[in-house]
C-alpha positions in Angstrom: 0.0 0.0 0.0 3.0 2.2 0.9 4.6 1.3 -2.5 1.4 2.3 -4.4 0.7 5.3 -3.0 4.4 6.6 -3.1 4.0 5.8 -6.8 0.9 7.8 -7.1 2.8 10.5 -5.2 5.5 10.6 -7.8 3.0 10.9 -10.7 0.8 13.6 -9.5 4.2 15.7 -8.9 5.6 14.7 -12.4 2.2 16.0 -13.5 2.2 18.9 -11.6 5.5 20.1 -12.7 4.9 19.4 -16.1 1.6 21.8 -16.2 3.7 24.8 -14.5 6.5 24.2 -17.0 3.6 24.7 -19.5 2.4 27.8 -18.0 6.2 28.5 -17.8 6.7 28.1 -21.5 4.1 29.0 -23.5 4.4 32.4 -24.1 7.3 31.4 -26.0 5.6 28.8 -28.2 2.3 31.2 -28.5 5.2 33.5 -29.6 6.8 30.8 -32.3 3.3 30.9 -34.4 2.6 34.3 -33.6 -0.6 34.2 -31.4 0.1 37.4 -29.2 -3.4 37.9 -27.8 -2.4 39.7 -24.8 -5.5 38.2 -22.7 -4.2 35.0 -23.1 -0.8 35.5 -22.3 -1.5 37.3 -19.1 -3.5 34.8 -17.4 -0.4 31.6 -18.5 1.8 34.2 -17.1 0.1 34.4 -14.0 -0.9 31.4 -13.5 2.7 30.0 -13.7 3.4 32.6 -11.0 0.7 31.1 -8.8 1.6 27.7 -9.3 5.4 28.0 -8.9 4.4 29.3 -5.2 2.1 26.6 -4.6 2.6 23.2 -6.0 5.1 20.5 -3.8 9.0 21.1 -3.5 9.1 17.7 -5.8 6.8 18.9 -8.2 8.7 22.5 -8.2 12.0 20.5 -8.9 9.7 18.9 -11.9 8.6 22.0 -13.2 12.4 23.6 -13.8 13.7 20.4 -14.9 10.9 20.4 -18.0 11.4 24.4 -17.9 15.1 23.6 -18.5 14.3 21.5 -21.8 11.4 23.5 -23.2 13.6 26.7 -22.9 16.9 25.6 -23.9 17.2 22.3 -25.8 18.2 24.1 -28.3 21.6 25.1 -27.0 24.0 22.2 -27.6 22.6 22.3 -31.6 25.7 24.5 -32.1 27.6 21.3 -31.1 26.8 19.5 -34.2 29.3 21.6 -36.3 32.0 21.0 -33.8 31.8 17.4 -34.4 30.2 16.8 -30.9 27.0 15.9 -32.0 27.1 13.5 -29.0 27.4 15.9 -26.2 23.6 17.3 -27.4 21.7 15.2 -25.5 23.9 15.3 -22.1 23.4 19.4 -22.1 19.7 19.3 -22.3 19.7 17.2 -19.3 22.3 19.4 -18.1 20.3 22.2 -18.4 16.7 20.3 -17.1 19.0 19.2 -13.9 20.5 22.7 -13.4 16.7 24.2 -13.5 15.4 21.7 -11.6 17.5 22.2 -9.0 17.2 25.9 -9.3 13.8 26.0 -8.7 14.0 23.2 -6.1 16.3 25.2 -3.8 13.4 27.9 -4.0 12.1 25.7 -1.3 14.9 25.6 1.2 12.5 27.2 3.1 9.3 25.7 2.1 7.2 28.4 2.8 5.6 31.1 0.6 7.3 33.7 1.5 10.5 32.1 0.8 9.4 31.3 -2.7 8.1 34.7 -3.5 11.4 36.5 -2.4 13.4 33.4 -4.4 11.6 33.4 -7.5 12.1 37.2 -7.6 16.0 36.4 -7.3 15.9 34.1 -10.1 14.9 37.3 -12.2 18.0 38.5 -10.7 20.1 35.9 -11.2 22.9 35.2 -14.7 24.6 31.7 -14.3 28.2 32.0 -15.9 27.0 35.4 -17.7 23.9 33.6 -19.0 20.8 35.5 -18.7 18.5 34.3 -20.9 16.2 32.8 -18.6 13.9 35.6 -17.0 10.6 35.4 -15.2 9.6 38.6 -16.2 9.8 37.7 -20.0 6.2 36.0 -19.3 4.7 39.8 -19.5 6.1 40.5 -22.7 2.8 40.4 -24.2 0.5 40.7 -21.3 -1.1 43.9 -19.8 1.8 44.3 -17.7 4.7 46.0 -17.7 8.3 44.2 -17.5 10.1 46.6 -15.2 11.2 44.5 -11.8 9.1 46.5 -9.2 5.9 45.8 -11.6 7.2 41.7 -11.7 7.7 42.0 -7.6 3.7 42.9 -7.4 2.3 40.5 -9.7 4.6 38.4 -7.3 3.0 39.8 -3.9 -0.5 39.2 -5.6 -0.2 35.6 -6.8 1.1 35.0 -3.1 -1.9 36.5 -1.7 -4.4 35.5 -4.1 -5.8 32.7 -2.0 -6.3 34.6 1.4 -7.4 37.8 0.3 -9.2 36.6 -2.4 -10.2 40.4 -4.7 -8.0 42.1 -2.0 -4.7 40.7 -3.6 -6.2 41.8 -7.0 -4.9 45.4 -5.7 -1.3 45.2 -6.6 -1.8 44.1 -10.0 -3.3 47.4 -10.7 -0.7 48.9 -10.0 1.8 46.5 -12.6 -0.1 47.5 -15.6 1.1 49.2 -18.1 -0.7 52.4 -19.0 -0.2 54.3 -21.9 1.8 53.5 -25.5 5.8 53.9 -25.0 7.2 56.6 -26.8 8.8 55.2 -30.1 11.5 56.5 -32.3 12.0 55.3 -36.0 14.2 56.3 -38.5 13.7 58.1 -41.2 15.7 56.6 -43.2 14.9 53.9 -45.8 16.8 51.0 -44.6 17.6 47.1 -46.4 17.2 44.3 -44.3 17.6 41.1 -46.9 17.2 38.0 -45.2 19.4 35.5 -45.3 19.5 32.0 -45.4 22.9 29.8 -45.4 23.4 27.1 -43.6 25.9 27.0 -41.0 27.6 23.9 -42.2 28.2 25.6 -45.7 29.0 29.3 -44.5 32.5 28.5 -43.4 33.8 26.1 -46.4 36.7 27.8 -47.7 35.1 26.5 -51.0 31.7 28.3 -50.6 33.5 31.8 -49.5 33.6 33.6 -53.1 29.8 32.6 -53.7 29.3 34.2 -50.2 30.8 37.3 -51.0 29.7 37.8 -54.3 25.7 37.0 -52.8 26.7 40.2 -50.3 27.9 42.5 -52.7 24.7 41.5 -55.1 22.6 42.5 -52.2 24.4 45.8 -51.5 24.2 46.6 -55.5 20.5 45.7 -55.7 20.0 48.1 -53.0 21.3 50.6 -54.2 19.5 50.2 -57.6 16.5 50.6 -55.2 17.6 53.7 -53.7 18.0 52.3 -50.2 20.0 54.5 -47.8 21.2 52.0 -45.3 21.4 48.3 -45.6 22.2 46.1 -42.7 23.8 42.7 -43.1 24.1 39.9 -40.4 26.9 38.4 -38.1 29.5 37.5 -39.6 27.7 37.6 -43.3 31.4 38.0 -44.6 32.9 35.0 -42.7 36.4 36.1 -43.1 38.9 38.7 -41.1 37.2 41.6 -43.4 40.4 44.1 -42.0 42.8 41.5 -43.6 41.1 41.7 -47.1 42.0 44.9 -49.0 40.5 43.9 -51.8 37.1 43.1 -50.8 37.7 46.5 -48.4 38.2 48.7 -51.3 35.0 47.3 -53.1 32.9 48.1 -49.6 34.4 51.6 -49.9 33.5 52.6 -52.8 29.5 51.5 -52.9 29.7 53.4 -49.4 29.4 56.7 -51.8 26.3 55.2 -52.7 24.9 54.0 -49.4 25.5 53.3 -46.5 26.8 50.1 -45.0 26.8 47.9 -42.0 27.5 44.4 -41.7 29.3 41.6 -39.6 32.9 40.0 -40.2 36.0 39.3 -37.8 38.2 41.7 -37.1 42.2 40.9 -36.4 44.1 43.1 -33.7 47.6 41.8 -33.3 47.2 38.5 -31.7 43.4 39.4 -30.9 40.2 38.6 -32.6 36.7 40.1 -32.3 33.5 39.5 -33.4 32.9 42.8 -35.0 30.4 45.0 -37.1 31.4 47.2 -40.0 30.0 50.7 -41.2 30.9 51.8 -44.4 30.2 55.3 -45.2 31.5 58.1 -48.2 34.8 55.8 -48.4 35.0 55.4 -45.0 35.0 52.7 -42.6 34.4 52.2 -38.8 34.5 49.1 -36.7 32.4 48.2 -33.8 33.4 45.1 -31.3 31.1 42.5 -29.7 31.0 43.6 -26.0 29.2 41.0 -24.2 30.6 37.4 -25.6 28.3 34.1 -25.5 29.3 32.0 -22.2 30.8 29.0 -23.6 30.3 30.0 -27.4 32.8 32.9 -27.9 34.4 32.9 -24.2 35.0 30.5 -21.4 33.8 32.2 -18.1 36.1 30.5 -15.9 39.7 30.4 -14.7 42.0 30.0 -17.3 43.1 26.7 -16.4 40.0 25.4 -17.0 39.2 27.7 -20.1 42.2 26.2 -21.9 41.1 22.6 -21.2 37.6 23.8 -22.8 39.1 25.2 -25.7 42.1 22.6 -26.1 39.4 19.3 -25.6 36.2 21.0 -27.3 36.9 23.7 -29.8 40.2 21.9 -31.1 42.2 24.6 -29.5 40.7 28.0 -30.6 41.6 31.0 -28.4 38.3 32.8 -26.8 37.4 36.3 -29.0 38.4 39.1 -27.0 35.7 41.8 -25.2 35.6 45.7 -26.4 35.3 47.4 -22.9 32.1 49.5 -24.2 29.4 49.6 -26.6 29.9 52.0 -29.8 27.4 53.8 -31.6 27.3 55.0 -35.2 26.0 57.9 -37.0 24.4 57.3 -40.2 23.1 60.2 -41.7 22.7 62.3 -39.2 20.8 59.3 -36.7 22.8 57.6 -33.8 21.9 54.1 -34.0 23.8 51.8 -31.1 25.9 48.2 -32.5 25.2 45.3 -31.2 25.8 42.1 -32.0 23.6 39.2 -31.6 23.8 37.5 -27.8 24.7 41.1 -26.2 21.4 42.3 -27.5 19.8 40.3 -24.7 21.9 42.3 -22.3 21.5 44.7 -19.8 25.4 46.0 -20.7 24.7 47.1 -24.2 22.0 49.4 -23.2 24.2 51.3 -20.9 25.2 55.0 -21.0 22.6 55.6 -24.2 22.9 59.2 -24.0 19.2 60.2 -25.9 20.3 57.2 -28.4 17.0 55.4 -29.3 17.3 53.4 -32.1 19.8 50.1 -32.1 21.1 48.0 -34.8 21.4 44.4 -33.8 23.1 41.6 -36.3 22.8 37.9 -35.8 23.6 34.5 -37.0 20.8 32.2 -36.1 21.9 29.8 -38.3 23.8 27.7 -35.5 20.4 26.9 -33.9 17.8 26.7 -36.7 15.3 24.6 -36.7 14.3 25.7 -33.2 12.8 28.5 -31.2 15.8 30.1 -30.4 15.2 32.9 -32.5 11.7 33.3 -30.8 13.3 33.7 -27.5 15.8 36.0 -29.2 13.1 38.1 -30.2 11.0 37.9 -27.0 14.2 39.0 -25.0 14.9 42.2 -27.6 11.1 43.2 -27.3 11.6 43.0 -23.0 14.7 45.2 -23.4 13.3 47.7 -25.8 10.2 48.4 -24.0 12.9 48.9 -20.8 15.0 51.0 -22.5 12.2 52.6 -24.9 15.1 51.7 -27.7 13.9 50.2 -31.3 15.7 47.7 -32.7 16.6 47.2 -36.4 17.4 43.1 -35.9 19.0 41.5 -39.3 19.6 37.8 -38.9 21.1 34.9 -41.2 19.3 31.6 -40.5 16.1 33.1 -38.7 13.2 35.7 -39.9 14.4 40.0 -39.0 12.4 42.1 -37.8 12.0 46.0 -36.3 11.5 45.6 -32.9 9.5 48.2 -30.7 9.0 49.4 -27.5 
């Protein structure tokens, strides 16, 4: 009898996690086929607030091991063209396990309290520089707004909701959002081809001179349309565009015609960046990545441990090295801030704006695709431009661009 019902016990809390995981997560899937009816997204959003304070600590562990997978199973894909094809299945369970316990230890103190003030730390909290789960992206298309004092009352009210019944209604009131942000777009008419190569064929040394000849056909039929900006993605050019006079001199002279900005390497001495170029009147300006992918471009740990990474994974490769602050361009008279892919989803790049309003972000999705990392990409880039009140011009290789609003 003890035997059953300690089975039955395990299957209600497997249940149970798997239905706040599904609250959890489905903004993000509503997101992938567009459904962004705001009703619906604000009563999933809340009630995976209410159940993470509510359901059993084992059913909590359940809920951030499936939030782990339904979130980020995605992220070993870029293993595949590292030869470790192998290692894919071991980091989704790595990242189920880590989330699992993550939301598990939100119960040290299995009261609600405790869970409140934890699950507002999560919100708070960037493992190894990786911030890309965030409670408060739930809200992104709800009624509320994203700000952390608004995502501390929805909080309070999900944890009163059951005592105080319409009472605990109160604070929620006071989280929505009132009022259309303020919204700056350029005037400028701006090129945003999309892109589609694969990742296993961008980098053949074979396919390189089809790549850059595609580029420069873009740039040329966009000038024949009278564009005055085009924006191409990460690394569109996948060469060390600084090293190549040639191809330089070519960039420089359809810059008379418009203006230019796209994504290549960039060689420093012994350095390498991840870099964006703008080419303007025969002129050219480089931008840096600032905020490197943990694990992708940059080992966050001690270098001991980061050359082992690099020596047993990447077959050696050095990690790209950090500008120490975000650049912005002016084209035509508009400021427009770089970034580049991964840092877009920061807090860092949106530092020290100074009145600048209008971003240019560049991607390459392409080491992900199919999947819905590019919906999450998205969903983060809309939470951070309705923070900052910042629009962003996003140009992607692999995934679908778009002009994001506040």
């Amino acid at each position: 009898m003890f035997l059953i019902k300690r089975i039955n016990s395990n299957k209600t809390n497997i249940i149970k996690g798997l239905y706040t995981s599904f609250f959890f997560s489905a903004f993000i899937y509503l997101s992938l086929f567009e459904i962004e009816f705001k009703l619906l997204h604000t009563l999933l959003a809340l009630l995976a607030i209410y159940h993470f304070l509510r359901v059993p600590r084992q059913a909590l562990f359940m809920a951030g091991f499936f939030v782990g997978i339904l979130w980020f199973y995605w992220v070993g894909f870029s293993f595949t063209y590292y030869e470790l094809a192998y290692l894919i299945p071991l980091v989704i369970l790595g990242f189920a396990l880590f989330y699992g316990f993550l939301f598990f230890a939100c119960t040290i103190i299995d009261n609600i309290i405790f869970r409140s003030l934890a699950l507002i730390g999560l919100s708070f909290l960037e493992p190894f520089g990786f911030n890309w789960f965030n409670p408060e992206l739930l809200f992104v298309h709800s009624y509320f707004d994203i700000d952390k004092l608004s995502f501390m009352l929805i909080v309070l009210s999900m944890a009163m909701v059951t005592q105080f019944r319409l009472i605990a209604l109160i604070p929620l009131v006071f989280a929505v959002q009132f009022g259309t942000p303020t919204m700056i777009t350029s005037k400028l008419d701006i090129a945003m081809p999309q892109l589609e190569i694969a990742q296993e064929q961008k980098w053949k040394r074979s396919n390189l001179n089809k790549i850059i000849e595609l580029n420069l056909t873009l740039i040329d039929n966009a000038i024949w349309e009278d564009k005055e900006l085009i924006i191409l993605p990460e690394t569109t050019l996948p060469l060390l565009l600084n090293q190549n006079d040639v191809l330089l001199d070519k960039l420089k002279e359809k810059s008379f015609y418009i203006e230019i900005v796209l994504g290549s390497l960039f060689k420093e001495g012994e350095l390498y960046h991840n870099s964006t170029y703008h080419f303007s009147q025969g002129k050219m300006s480089v931008a840096n990545k600032v905020v490197l992918v943990p694990f992708g471009e940059a080992v966050p740990l001690p270098e001991v441990l980061r050359n082992f990474i690099n020596d047993t994974f990447y077959n050696g490769a050095k990690d790209y090295t950090r500008a120490t602050a975000p650049t912005d361009f002016n084209i035509k008279g508009e400021s427009f801030r770089n970034a580049i892919c991964y840092e877009t989803t920061t807090h860092e790049i949106f530092e020290n704006l100074n009145g600048v309003k209008q971003m240019i972000s560049i991607s390459n999705n392409a080491w992900f695709t199919p999947s819905i990392e590019p919906v999450l990409q998205k969903l983060l880039m809309k939470y951070y431009a309705r923070l900052y009140g910042v629009t962003i011009y996003a140009v992607a290789n692999g995934s679908e661009n778009a002009i994001i609003t506040p």
